[in-house]
C-alpha positions as CSV (number, residue, x, y, z in Angstrom):
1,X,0.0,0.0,0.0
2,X,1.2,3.1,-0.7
3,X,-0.5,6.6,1.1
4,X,-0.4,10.2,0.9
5,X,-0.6,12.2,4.1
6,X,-4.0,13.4,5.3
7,X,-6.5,14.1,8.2
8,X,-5.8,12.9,11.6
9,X,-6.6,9.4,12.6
10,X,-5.9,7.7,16.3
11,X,-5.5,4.2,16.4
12,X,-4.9,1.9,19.2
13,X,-1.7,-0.1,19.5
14,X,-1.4,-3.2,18.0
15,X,2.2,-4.1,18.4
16,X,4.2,-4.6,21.7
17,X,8.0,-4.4,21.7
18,X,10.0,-7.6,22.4
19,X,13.0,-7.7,24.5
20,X,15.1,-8.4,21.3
21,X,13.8,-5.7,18.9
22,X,15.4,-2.6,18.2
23,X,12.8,0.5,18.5
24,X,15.1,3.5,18.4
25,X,18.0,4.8,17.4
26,X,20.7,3.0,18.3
27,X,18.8,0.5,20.0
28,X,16.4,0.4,23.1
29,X,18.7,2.5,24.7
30,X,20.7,4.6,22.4
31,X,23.9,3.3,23.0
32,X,24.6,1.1,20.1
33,X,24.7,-2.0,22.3
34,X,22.5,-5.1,21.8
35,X,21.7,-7.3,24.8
36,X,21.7,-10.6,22.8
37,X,24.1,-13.3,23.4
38,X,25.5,-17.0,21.5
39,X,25.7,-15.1,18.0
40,X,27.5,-16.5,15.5
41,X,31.0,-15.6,15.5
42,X,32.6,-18.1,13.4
43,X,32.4,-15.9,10.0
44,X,35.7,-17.9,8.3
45,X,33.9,-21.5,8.7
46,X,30.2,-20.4,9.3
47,X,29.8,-16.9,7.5
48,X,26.4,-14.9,8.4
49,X,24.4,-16.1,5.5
50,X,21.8,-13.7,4.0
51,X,18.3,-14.2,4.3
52,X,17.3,-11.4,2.2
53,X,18.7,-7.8,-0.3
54,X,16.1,-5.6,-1.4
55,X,15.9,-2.1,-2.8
56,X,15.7,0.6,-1.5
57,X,15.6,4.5,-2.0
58,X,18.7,6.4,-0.9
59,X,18.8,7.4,2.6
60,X,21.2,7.8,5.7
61,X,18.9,7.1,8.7
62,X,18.9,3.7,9.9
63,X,16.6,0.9,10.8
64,X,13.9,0.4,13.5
65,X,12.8,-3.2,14.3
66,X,9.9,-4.3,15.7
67,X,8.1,-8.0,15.6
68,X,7.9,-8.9,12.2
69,X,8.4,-5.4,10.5
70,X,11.1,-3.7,9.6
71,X,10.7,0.5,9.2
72,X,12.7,2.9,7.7
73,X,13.1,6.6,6.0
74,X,14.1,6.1,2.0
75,X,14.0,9.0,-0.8
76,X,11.4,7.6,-3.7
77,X,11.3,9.8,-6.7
78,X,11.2,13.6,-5.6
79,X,9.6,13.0,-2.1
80,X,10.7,11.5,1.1
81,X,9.0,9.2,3.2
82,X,8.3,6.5,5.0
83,X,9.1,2.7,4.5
84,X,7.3,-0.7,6.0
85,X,9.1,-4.1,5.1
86,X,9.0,-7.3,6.1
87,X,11.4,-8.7,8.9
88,X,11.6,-12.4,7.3
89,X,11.9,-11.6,3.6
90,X,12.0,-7.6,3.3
91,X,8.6,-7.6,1.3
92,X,7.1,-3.9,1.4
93,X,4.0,-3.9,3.6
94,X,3.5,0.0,3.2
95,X,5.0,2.9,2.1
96,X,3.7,6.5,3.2
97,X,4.9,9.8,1.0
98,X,5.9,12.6,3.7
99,X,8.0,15.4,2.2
100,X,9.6,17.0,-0.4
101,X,13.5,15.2,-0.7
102,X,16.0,16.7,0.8
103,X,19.6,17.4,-0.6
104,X,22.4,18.5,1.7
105,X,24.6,21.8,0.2
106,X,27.3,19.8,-0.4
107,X,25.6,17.2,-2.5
108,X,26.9,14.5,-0.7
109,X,23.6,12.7,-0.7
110,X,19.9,12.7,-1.0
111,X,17.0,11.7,1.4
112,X,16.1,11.6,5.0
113,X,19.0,11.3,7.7
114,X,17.4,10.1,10.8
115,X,15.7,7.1,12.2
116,X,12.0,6.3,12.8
117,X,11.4,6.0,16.5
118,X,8.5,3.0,18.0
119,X,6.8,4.2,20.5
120,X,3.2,2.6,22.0
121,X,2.2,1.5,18.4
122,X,3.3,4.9,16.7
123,X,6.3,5.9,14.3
124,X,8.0,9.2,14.9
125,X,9.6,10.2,11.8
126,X,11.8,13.2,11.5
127,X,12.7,14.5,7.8
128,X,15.8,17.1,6.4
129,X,13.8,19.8,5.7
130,X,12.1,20.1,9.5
131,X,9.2,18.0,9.1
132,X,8.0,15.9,11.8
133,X,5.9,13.2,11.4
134,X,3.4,10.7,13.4
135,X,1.9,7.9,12.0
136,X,0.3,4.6,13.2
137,X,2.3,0.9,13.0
138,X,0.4,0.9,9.7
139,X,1.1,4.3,8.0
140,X,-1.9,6.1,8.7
141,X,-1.4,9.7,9.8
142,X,-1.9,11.2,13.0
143,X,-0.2,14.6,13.1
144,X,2.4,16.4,11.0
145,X,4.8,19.7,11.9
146,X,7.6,21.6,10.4
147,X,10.0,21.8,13.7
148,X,11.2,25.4,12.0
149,X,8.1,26.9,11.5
150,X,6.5,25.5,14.6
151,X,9.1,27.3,16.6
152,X,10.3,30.2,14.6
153,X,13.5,28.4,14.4
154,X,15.7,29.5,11.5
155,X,18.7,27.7,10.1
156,X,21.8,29.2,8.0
157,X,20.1,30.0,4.7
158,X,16.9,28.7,5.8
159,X,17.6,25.2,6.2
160,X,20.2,23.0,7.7
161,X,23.8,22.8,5.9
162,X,23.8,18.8,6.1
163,X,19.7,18.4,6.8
164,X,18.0,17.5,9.8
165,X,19.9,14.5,10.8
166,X,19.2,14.0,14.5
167,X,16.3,11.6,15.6
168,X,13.8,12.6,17.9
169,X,13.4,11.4,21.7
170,X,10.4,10.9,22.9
171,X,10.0,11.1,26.8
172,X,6.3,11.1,28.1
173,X,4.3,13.1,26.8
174,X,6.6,15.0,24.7
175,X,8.7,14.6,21.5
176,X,11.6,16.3,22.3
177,X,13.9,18.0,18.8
178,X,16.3,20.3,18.6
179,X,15.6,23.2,15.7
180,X,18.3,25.6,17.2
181,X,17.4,29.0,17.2
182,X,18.5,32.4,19.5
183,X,14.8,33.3,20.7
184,X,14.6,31.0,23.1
185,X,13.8,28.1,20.6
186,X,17.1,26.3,20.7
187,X,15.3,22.7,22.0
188,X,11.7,22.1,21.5
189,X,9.0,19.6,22.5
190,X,5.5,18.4,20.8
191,X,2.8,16.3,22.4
192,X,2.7,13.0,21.0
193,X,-0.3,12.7,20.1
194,X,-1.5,15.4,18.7
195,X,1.6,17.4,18.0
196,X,0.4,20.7,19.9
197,X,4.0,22.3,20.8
198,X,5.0,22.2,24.6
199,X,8.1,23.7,25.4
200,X,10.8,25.8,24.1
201,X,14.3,26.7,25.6
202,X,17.8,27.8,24.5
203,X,19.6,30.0,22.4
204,X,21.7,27.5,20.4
205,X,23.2,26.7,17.0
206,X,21.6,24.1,15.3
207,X,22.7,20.5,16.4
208,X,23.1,17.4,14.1
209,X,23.2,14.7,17.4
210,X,20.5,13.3,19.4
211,X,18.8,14.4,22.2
212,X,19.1,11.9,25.1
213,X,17.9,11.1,28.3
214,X,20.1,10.1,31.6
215,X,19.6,9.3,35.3
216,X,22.4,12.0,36.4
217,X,22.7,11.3,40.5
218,X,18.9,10.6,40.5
219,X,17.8,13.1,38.3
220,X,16.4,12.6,34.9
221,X,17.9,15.2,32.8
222,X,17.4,15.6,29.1
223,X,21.3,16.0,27.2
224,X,21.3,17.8,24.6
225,X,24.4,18.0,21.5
226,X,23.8,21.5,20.0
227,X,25.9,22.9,16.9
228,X,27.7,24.8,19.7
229,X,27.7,23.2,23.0
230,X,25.9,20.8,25.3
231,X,22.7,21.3,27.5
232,X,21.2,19.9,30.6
233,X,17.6,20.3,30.8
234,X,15.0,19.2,33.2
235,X,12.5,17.4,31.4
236,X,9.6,17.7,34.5
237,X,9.6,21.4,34.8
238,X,11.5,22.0,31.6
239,X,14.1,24.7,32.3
240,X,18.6,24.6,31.6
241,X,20.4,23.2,34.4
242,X,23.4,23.6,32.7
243,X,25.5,24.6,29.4
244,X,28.8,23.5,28.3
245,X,30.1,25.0,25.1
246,X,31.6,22.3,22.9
247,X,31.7,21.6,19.1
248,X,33.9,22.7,16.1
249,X,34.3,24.8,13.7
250,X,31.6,24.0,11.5
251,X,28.7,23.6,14.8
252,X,28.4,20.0,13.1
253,X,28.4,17.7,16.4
254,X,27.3,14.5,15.5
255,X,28.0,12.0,17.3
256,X,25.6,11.5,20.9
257,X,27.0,12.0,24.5
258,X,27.7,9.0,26.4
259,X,26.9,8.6,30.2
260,X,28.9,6.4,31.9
261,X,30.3,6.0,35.4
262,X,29.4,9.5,36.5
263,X,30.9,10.9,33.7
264,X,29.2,12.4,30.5
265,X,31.8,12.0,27.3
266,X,31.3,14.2,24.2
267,X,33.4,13.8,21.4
268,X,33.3,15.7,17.8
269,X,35.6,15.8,14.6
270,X,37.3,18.8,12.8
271,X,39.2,19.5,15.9
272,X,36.5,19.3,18.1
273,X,38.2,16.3,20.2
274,X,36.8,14.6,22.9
275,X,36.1,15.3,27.0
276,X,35.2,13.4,30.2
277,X,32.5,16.0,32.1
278,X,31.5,15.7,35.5
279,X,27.8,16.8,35.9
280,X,27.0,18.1,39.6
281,X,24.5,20.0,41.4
282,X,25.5,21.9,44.7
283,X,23.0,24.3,46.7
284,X,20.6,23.3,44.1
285,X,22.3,24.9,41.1
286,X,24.0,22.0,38.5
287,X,27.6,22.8,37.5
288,X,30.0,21.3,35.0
289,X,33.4,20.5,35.3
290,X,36.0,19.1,32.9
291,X,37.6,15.9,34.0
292,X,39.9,15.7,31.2
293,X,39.6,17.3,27.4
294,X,42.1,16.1,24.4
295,X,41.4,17.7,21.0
296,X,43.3,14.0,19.6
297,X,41.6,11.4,21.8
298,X,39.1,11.4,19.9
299,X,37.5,12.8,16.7
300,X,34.5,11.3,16.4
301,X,32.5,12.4,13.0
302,X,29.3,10.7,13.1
303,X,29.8,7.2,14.8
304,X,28.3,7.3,18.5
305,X,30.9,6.0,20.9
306,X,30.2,2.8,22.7
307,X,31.3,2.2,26.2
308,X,32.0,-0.7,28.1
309,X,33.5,-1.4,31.6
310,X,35.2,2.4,31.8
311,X,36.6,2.0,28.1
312,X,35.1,4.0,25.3
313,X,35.1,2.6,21.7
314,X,34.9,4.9,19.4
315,X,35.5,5.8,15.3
316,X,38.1,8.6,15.2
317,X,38.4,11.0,11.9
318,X,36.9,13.1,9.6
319,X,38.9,14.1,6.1
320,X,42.5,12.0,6.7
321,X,43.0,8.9,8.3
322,X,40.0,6.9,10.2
323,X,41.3,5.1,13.4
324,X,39.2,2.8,15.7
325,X,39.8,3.6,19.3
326,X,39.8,1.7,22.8
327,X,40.7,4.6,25.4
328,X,40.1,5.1,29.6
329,X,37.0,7.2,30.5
330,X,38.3,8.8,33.5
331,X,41.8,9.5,32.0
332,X,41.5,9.5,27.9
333,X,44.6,6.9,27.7
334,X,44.4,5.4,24.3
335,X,44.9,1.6,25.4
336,X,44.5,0.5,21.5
337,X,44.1,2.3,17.9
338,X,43.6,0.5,14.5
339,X,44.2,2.4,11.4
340,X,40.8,1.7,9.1
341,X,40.1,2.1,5.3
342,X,37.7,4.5,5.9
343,X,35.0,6.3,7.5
344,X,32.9,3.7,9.7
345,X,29.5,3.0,12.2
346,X,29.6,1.0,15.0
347,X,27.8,-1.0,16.8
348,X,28.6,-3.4,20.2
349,X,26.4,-7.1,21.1
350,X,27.7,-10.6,22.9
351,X,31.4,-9.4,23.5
352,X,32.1,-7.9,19.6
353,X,32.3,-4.5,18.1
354,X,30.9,-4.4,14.8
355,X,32.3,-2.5,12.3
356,X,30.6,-1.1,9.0
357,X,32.7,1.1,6.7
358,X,31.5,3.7,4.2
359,X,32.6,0.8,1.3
360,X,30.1,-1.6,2.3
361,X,32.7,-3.8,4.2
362,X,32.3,-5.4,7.7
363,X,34.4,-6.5,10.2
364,X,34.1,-8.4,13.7
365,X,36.2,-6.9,16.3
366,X,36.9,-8.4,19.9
367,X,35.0,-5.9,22.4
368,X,38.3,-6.0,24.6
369,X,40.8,-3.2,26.0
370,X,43.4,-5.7,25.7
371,X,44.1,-5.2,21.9
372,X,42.5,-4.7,18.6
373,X,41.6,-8.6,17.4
374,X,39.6,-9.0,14.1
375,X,37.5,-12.3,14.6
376,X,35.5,-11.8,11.1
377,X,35.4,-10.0,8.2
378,X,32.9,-9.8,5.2
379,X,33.9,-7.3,2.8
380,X,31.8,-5.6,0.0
381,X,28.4,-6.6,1.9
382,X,27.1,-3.6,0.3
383,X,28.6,-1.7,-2.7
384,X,26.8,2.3,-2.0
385,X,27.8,4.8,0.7
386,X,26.9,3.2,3.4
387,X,26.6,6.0,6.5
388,X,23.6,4.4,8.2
389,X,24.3,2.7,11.3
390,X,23.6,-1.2,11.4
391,X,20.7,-2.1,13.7
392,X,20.6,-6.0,15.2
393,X,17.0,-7.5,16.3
394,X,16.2,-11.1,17.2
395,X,19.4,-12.3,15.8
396,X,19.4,-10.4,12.7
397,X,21.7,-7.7,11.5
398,X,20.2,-5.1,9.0
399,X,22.8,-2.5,7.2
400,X,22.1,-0.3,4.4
401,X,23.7,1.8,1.4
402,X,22.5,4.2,-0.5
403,X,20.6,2.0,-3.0
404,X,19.8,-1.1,-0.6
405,X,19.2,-2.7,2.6
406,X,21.0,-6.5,3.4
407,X,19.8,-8.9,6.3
408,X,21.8,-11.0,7.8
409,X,21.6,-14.0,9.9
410,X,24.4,-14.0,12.9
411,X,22.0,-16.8,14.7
């Protein structure tokens, strides 16, 4: 089926999320790690075989899993929208036309750049040109917003240099997005379910991260990667606990923040580098302090880092040479660095790193301070630009190009 946009419609929830599916960005939690376990690791006598390649319009978002479907963000024709398949055999159930297709300054790349997000039976789909969209589990519409005009926001020229490329989080009630804007419209929230706007806050540059949400000493607090710095916001009575600038010098933060043993790490490329902040509140004010900050730790340019047991793994690079990275949290010690072929994703489950280069070309590396170990490797899995991170539910592993999308089978 294939639908244009239209009224309003409320439909109840038909779909519950499993333990292994992957509703978000990044996974259940937004840190690029899977919880499953006894994958197949034995690529050189047992290699992931492929249960299905079909087409699909170009794109950079990735995947969202859930049951037996598949969803997705793909550029058809001269529009952009959004894509249903088929988890066992990648048949298109539905496809809904959302918005006009967006193409970055540079060229590098048409179509949407961020993620549907499952939540309670509905897709929250967020498109390069500011529309933000709500539809049912089986495309129907329930609301749709442009994030600029909503909140007044404005972007260089009108519109973002590299598109809107940040997913949205939802949190309760509210669908929380990050226009950027210098009239107090920096970070914004809409209802989710009918898309009325909530909240605005901030006078920031545009950011192309995620927001994200962390228990900080027993506090929920909303983090937020603008073009310019990172924000602490209180997501019950929404108001900026705190603001540390950090970015580069093209506001193009990608990459999320990382919580991790009482330390937030934030990491960006074209010199931005990479930090270890410690987040405190005394006399009921929140105030940030730098535990350590190396410009070449770590450069990361749109991989999120992925930390384990104080260690963060991360993708370092931006226009010269691309480096996977095992380094301390609380001191930024580089305990390993591998020199890759190029620009890369990553993604961490059952004890491995794995690794997706911008070539099509993936790797199985040992998730291990001790030293960089390559237990797999299957090269030219995809043959487009491949930017989109992978995404792994229920034992399979989805990654996608430009032109396609693979499944693989690492049961």
């Amino acid at each position: 089926m294939r639908h244009a946009l239209g009224i309003a419609i409320v439909v109840l929830s038909l779909t519950t999320v499993r333990a292994d599916d992957w509703p978000d960005f990044l996974g259940p939690k937004r840190n690029g790690i899977s919880s499953e376990k006894n994958l197949n690791w034995s690529w050189q006598t047992k290699p992931p075989k492929e249960l299905w390649r079909m087409p699909l319009g170009s794109g950079y978002g990735s995947l969202t899993i859930v049951g037996e479907r598949v969803y997705t963000l793909a550029k058809r024709g001269e529009r952009d929208g959004v894509v249903c398949l088929g988890a066992d055999q990648g048949d298109e159930i539905w496809a809904v036309d959302a918005a006009p297709t967006y193409i970055d300054f540079q060229r590098q790349g048409a179509g949407p750049r961020a993620t549907p997000v499952f939540h309670a039976g509905k897709l929250y789909c967020q498109f390069g040109g500011g529309e933000l969209v709500c539809l049912t589990e089986n495309g129907k519409l329930v609301w749709q917003k442009n994030i600029f005009k909503e909140t007044g926001a404005i972007a260089p020229s009108g519109k973002y240099y590299w598109g809107v490329s940040f997913t949205p989080l939802v949190h309760g009630d509210a669908v929380i997005v990050q226009p950027g804007g210098d009239k107090n419209n920096a970070v914004a929230a809409f209802h989710k379910d009918d898309g009325k706007l909530l909240w605005m806050l901030g006078n920031d540059t545009l950011g192309y991260a995620s927001p994200m949400l962390f228990d900080i000493h027993g506090h929920k607090q909303l983090v937020v990667p603008t073009g310019s710095s990172v924000l602490g916001i209180d997501p019950v009575k929404p108001s900026i606990l705190w603001r540390f600038p950090f970015g580069n010098q093209f506001n193009a933060t990608c990459s999320n923040p990382v919580w991790a043993n009482n330390l937030l790490f934030v990491s960006a490329a074209y010199g931005g580098g990479a930090a270890a902040l410690q987040v405190e509140s005394a006399s009921a004010e929140w105030k940030v302090n730098i535990k350590w900050k190396n410009i070449k730790a770590l450069q990361s340019l749109y991989a999120t880092s992925i930390e384990k047991d104080g260690k963060i793994y991360g993708i370092s690079g931006d226009l010269g040479a691309i480096f996977l990275r095992c380094l301390d949290l609380q001191t930024g010690k580089i305990h390993w660095e591998e020199r890759l072929q190029s620009r890369s994703t990553l993604l961490a489950a059952d004890g491995h790193l794995l690794v997706l280069d911008q070539d099509g070309n993936l790797s199985a590396v040992e998730w291990t301070p001790k030293a960089y170990r390559v237990k797999g490797e299957l090269p030219n899995v995809l043959t487009r630009k491949s930017w989109a991170v992978p995404a792994l539910a229920n034992g399979r592993l989805y990654l996608r190009d430009e032109r396609q999308v693979v499944c693989l089978d690492l049961r």
